[in-house]
KEFI-950371 format. One record per atom (N, C-alpha, C, O, CB): residue number from 0; y, x, z negated; atom name. Coordinates in steps of 0.001 Angstrom, whole numbers, plus 500000, padded with zeros to 6 digits. Glycine has a CB too. Layout:
<pts>
+-----+--------+--------+--------+------+
| pos |      Y |      X |      Z | site |
+-----+--------+--------+--------+------+
| NUM |      Y |      X |      Z |   CA |
...
+-----+--------+--------+--------+------+
</pts>
This chain:
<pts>
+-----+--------+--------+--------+------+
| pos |      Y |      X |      Z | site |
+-----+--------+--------+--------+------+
|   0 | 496286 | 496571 | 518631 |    N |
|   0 | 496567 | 497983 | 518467 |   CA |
|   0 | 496094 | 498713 | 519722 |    C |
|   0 | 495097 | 498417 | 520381 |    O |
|   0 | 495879 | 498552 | 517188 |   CB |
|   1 | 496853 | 499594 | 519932 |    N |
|   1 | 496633 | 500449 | 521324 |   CA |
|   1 | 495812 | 501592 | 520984 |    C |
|   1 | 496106 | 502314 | 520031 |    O |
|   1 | 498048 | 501025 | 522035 |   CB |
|   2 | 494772 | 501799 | 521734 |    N |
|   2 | 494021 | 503068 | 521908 |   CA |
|   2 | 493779 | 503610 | 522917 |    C |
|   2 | 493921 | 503116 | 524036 |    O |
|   2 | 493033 | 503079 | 521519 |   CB |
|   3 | 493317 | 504876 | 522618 |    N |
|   3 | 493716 | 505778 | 522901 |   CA |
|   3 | 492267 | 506892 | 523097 |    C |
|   3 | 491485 | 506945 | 522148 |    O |
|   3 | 494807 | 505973 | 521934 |   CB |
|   4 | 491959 | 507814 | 524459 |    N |
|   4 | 490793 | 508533 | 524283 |   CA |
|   4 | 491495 | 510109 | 523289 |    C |
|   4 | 492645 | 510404 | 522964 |    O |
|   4 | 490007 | 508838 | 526086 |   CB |
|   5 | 490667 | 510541 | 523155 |    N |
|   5 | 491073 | 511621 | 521969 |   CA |
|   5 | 491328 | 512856 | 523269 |    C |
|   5 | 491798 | 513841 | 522700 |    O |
|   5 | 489492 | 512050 | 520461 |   CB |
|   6 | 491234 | 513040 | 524251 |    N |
|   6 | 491489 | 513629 | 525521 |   CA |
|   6 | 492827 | 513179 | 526060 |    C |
|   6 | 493606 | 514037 | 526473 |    O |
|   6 | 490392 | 513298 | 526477 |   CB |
|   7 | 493120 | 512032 | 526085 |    N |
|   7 | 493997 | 511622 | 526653 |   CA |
|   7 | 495265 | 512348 | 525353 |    C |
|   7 | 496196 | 513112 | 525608 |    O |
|   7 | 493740 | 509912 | 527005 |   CB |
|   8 | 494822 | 511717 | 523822 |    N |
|   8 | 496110 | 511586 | 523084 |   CA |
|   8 | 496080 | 513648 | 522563 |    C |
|   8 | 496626 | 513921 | 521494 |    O |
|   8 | 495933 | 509993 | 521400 |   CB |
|   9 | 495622 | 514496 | 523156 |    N |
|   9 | 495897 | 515474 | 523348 |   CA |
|   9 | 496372 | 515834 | 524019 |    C |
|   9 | 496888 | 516912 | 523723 |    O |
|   9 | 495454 | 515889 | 523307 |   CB |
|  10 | 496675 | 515240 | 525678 |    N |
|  10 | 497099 | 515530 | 527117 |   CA |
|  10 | 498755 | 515098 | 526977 |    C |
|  10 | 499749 | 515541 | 527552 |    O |
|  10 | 496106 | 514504 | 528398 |   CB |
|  11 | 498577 | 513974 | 525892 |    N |
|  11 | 499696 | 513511 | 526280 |   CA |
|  11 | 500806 | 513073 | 524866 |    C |
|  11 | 501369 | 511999 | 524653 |    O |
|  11 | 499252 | 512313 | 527252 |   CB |
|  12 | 500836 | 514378 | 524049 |    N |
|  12 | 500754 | 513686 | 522646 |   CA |
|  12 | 502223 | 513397 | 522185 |    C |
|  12 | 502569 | 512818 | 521156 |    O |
|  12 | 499965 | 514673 | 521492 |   CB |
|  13 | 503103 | 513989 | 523287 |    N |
|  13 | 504786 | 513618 | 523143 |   CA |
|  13 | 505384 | 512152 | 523680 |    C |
|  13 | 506459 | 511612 | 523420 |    O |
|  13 | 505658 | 514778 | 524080 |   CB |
|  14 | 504436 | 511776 | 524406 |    N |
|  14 | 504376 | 510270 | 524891 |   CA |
|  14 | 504016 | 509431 | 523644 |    C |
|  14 | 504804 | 508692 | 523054 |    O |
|  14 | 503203 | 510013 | 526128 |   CB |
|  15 | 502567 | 509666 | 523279 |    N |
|  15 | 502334 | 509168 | 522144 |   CA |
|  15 | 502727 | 509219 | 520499 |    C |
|  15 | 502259 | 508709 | 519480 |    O |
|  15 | 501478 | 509342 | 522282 |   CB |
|  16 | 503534 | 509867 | 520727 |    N |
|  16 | 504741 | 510159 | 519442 |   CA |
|  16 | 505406 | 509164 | 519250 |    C |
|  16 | 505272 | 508261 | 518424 |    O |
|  16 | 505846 | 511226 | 519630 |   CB |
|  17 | 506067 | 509316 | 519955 |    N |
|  17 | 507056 | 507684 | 520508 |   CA |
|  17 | 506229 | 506404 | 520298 |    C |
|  17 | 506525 | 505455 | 519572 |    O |
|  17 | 507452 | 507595 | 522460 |   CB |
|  18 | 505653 | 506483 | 520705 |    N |
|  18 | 504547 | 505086 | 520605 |   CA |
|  18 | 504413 | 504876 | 519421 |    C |
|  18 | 504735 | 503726 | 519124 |    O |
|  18 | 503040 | 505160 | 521163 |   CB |
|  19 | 504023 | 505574 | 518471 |    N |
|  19 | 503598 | 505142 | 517154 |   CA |
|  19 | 504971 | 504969 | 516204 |    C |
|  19 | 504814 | 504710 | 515011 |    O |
|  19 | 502508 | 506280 | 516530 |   CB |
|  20 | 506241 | 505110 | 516726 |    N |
|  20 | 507366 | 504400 | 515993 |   CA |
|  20 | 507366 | 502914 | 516126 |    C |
|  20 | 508011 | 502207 | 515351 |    O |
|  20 | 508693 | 504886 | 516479 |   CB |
|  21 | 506527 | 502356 | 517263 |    N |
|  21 | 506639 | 500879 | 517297 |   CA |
|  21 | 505101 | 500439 | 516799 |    C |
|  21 | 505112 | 499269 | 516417 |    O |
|  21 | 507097 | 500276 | 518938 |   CB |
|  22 | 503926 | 500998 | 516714 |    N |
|  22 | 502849 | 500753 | 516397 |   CA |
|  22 | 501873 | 501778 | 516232 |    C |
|  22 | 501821 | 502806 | 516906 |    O |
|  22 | 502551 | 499982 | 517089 |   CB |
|  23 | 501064 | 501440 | 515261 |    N |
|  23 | 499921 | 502719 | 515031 |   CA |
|  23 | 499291 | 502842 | 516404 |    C |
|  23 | 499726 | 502102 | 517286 |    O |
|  23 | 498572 | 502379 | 513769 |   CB |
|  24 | 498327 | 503681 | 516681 |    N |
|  24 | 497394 | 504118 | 518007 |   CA |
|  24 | 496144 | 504816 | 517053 |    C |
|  24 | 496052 | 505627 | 516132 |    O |
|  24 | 498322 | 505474 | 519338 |   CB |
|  25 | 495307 | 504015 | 517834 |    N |
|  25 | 493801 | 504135 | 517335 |   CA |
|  25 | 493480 | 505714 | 518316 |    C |
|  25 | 494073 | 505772 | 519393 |    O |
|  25 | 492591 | 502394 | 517886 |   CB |
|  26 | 492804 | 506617 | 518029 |    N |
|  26 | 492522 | 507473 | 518506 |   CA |
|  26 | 490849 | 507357 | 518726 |    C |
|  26 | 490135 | 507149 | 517745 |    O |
|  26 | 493124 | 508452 | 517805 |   CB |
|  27 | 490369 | 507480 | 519849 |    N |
|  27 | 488786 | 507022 | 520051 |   CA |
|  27 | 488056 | 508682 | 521084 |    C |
|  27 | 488526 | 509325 | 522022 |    O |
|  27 | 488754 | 504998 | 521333 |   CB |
|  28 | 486654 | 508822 | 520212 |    N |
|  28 | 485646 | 509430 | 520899 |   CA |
|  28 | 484259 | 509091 | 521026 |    C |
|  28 | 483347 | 508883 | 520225 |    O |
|  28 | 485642 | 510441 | 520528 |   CB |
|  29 | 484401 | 509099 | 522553 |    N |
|  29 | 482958 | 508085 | 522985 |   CA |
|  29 | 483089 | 506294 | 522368 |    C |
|  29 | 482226 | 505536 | 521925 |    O |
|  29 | 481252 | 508964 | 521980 |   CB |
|  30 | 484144 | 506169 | 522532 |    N |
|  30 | 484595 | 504644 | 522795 |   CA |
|  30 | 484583 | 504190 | 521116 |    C |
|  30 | 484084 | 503124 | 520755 |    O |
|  30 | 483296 | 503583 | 523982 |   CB |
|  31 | 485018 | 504869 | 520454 |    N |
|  31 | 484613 | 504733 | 519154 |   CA |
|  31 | 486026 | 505592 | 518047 |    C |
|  31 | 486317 | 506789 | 518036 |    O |
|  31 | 482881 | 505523 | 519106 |   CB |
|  32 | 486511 | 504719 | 517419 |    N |
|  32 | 487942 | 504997 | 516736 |   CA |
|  32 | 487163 | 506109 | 515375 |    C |
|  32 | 486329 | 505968 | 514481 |    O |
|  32 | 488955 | 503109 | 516031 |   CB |
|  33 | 487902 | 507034 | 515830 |    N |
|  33 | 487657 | 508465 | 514639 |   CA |
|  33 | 489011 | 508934 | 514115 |    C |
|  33 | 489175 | 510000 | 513522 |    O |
|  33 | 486897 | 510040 | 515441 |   CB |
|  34 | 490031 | 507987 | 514402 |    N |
|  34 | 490999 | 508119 | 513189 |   CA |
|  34 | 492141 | 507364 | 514312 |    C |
|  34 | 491953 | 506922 | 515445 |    O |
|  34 | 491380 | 510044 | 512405 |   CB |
|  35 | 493586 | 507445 | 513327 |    N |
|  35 | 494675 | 506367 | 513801 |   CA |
|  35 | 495842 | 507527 | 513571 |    C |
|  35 | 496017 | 508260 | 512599 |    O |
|  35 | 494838 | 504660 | 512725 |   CB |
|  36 | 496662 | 507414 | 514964 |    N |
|  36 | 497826 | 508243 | 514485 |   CA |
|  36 | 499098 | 507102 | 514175 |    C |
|  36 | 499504 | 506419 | 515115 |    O |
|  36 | 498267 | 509474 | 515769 |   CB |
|  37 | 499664 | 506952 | 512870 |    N |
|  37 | 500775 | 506296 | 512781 |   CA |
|  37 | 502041 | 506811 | 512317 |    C |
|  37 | 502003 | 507731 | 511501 |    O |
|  37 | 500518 | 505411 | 512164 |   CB |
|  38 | 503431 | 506259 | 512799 |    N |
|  38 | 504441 | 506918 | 512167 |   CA |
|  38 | 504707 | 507473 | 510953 |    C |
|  38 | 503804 | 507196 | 510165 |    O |
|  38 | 505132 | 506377 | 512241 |   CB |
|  39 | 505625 | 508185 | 510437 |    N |
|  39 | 505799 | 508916 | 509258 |   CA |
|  39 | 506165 | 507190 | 508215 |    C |
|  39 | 505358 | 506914 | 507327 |    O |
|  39 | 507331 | 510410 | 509482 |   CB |
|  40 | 507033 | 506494 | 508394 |    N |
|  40 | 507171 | 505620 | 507491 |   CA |
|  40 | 506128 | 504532 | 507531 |    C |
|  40 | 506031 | 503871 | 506497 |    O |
|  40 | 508407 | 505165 | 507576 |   CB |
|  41 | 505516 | 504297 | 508298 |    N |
|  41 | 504256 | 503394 | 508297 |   CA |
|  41 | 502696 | 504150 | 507284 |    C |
|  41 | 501890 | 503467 | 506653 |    O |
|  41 | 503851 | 503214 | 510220 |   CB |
|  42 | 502674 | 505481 | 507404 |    N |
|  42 | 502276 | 506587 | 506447 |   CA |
|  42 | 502797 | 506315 | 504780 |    C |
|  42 | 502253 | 506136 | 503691 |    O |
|  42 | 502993 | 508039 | 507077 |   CB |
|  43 | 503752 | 506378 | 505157 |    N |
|  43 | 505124 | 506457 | 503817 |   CA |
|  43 | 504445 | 504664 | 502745 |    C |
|  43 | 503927 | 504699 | 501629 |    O |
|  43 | 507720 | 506084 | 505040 |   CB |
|  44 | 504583 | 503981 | 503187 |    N |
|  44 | 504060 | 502222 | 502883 |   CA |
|  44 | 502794 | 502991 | 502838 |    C |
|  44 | 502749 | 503611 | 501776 |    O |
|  44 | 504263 | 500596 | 504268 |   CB |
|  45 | 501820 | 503179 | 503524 |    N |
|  45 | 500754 | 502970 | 503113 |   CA |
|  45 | 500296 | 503840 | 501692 |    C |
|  45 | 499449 | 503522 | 500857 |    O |
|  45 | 500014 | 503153 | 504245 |   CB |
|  46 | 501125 | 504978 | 501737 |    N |
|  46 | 500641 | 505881 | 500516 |   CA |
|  46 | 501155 | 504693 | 499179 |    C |
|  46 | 500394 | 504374 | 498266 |    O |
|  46 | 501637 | 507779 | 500480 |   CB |
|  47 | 502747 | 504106 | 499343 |    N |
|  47 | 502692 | 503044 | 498345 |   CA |
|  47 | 502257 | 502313 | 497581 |    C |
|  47 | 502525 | 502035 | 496412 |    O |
|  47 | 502849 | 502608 | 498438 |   CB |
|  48 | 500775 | 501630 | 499058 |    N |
|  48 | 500217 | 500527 | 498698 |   CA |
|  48 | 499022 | 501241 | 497901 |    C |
|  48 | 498290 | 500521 | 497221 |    O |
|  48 | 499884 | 499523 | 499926 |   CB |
|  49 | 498855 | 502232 | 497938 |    N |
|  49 | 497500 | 502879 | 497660 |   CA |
|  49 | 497831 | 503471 | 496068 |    C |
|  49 | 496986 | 503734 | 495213 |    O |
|  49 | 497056 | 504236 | 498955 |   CB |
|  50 | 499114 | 503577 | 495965 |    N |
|  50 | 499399 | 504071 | 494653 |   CA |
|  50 | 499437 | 502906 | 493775 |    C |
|  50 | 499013 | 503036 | 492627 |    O |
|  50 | 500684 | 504864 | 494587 |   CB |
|  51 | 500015 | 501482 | 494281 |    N |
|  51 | 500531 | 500423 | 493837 |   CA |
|  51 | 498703 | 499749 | 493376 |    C |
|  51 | 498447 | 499127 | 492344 |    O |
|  51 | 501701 | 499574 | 495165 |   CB |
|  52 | 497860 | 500055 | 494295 |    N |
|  52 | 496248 | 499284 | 494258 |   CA |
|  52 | 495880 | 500229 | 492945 |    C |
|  52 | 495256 | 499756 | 491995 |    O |
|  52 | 494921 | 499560 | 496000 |   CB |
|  53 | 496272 | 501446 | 492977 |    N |
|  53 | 495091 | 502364 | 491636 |   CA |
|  53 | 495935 | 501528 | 490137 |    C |
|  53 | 495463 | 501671 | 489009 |    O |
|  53 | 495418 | 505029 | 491560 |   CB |
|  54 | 496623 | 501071 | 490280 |    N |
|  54 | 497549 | 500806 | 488773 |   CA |
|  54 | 497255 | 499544 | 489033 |    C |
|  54 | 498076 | 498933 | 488350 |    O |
|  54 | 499381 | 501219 | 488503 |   CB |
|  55 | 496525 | 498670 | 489655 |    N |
|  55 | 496405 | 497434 | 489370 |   CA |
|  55 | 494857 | 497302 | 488970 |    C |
|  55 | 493982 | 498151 | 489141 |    O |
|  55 | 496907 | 496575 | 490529 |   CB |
|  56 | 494716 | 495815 | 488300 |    N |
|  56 | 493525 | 495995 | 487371 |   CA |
|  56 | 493133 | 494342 | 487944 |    C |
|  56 | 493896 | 493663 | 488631 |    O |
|  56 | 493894 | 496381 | 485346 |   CB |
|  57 | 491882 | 493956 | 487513 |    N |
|  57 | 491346 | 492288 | 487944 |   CA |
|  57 | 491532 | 491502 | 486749 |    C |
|  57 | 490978 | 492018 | 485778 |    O |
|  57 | 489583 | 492092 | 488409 |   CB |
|  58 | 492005 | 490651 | 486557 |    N |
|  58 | 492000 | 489715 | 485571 |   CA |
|  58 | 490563 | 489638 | 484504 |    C |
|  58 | 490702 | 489307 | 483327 |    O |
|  58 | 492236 | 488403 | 486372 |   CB |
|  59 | 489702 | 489858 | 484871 |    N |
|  59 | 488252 | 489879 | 484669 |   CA |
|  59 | 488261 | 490962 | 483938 |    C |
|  59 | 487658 | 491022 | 482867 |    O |
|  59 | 487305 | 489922 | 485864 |   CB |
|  60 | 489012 | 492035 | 484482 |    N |
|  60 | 488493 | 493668 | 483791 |   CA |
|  60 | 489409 | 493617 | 482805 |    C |
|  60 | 489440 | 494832 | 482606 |    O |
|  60 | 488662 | 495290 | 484787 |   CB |
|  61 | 490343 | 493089 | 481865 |    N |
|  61 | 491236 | 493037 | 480804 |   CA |
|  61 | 490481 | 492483 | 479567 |    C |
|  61 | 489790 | 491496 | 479316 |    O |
|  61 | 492456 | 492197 | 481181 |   CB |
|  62 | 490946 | 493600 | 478900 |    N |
|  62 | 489648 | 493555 | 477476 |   CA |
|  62 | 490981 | 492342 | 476819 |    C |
|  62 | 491955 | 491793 | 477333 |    O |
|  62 | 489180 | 495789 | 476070 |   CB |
|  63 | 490338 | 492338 | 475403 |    N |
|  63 | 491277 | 490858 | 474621 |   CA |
|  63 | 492274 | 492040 | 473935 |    C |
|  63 | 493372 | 491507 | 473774 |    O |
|  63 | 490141 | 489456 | 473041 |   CB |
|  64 | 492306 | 493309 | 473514 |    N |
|  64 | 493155 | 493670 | 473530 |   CA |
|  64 | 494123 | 493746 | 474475 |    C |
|  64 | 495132 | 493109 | 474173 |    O |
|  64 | 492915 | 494292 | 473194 |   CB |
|  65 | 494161 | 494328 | 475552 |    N |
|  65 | 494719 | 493871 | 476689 |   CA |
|  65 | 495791 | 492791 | 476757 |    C |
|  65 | 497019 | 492844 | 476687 |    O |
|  65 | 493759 | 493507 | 477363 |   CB |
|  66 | 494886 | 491754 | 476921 |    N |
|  66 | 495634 | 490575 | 477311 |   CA |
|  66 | 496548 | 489884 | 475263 |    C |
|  66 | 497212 | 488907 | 474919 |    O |
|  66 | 494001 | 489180 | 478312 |   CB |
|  67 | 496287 | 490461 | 474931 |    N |
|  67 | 496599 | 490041 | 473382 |   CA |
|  67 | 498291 | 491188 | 473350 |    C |
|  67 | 499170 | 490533 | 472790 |    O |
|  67 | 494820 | 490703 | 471897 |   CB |
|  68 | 498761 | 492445 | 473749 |    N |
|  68 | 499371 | 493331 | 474003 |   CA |
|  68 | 500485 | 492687 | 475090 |    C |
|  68 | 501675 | 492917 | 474874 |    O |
|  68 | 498458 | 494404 | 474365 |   CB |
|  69 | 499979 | 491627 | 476624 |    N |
|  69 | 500401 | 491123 | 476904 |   CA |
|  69 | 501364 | 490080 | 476747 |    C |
|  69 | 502498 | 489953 | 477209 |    O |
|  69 | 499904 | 491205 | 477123 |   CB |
|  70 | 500587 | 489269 | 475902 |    N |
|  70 | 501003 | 488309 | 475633 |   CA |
|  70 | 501584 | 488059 | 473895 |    C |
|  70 | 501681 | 487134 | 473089 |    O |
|  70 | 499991 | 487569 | 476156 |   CB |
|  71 | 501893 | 489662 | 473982 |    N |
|  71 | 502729 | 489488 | 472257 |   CA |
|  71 | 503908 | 490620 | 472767 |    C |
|  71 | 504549 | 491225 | 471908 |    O |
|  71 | 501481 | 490210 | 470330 |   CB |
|  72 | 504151 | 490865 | 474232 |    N |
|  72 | 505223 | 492189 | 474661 |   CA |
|  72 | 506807 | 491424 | 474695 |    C |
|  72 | 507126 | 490373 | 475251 |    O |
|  72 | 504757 | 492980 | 476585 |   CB |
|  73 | 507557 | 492275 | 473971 |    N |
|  73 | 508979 | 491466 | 473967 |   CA |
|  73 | 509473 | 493003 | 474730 |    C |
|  73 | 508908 | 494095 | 474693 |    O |
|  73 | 509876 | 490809 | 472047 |   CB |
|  74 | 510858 | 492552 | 475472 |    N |
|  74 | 512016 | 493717 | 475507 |   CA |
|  74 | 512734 | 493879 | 474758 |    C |
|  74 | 512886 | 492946 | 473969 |    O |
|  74 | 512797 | 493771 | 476312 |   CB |
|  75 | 513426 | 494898 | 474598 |    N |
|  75 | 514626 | 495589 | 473628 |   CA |
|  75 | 515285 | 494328 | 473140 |    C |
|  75 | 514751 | 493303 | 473565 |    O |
|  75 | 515860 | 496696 | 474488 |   CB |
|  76 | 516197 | 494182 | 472442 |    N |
|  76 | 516994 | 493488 | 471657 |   CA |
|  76 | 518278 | 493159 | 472167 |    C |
|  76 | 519068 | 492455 | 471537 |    O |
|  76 | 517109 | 494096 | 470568 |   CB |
|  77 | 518605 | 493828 | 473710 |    N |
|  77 | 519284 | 493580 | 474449 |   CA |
|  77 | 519632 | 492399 | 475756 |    C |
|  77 | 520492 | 491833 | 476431 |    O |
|  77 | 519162 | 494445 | 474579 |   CB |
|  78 | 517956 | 492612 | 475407 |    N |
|  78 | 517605 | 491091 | 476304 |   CA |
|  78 | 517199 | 489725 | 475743 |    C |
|  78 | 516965 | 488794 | 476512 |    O |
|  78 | 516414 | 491294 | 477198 |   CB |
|  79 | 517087 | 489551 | 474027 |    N |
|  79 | 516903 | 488642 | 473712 |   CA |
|  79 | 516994 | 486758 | 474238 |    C |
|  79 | 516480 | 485736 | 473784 |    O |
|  79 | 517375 | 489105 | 472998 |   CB |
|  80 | 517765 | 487002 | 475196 |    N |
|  80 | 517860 | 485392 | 475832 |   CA |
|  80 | 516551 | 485562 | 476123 |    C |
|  80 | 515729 | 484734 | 475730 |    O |
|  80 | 518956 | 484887 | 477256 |   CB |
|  81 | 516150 | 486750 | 476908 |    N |
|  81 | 514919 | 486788 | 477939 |   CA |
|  81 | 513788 | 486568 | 476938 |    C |
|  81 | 513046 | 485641 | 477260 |    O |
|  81 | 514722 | 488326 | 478885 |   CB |
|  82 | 513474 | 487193 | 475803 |    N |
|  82 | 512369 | 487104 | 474971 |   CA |
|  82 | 512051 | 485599 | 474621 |    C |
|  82 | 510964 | 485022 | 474585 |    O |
|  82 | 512626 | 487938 | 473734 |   CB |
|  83 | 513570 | 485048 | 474328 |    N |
|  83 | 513558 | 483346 | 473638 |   CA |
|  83 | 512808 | 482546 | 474654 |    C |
|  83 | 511970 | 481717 | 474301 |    O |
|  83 | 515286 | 482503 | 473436 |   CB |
|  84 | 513126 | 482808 | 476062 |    N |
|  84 | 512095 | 482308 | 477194 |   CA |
|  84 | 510877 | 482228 | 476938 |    C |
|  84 | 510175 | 481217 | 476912 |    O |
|  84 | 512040 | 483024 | 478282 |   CB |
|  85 | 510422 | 483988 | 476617 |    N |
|  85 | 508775 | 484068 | 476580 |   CA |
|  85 | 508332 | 483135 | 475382 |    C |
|  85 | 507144 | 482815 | 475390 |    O |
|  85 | 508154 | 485759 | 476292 |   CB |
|  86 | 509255 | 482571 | 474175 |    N |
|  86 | 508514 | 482098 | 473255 |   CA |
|  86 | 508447 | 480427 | 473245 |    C |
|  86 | 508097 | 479603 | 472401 |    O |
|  86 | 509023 | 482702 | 472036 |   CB |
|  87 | 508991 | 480340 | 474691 |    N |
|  87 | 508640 | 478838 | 474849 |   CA |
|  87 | 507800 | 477889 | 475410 |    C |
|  87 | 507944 | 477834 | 476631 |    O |
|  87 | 509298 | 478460 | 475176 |   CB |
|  88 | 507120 | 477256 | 475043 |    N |
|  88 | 505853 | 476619 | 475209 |   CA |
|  88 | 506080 | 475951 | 477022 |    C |
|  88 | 505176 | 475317 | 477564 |    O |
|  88 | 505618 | 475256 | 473745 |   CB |
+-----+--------+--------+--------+------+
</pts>
């Protein structure tokens, strides 16, 4: 990853616009990264992943209700081939 002094990516921040369509840029003061400028869709994924991490849970943290809810869930009656799957050993 390319960095960048926080002087410089003020001096020069239409250059570095461009840049961050092909890769993030570390932004540094006193040789030391105090934040990252990255493109709008590299932004866009990361808010994803961050929404996608709060709705996920650890195997460990699933009470027996939980996993009992799981493992008794059918779909609509439309998909029945699919359910006959889940009930096979």
């Amino acid at each position: 990853m390319r960095e960048v002094s926080a002087t410089e990516f003020t001096r020069n921040f239409g250059q570095y616009r461009e840049i961050v369509q092909r890769e993030p840029l570390a932004v540094t003061s006193h040789g030391r990264a105090t934040g990252y400028f990255v493109s709008a869709s590299e932004y866009e994924e990361l808010q994803r992943i961050k929404t996608f991490a709060r709705r996920s849970r650890a195997v460990a943290d699933l009470t027996a209700e939980d996993i009992d809810q799981m493992t008794t869930a059918r779909m609509d009656s439309s998909h029945d081939e699919l359910n006959a799957l889940l009930d096979q050993p």
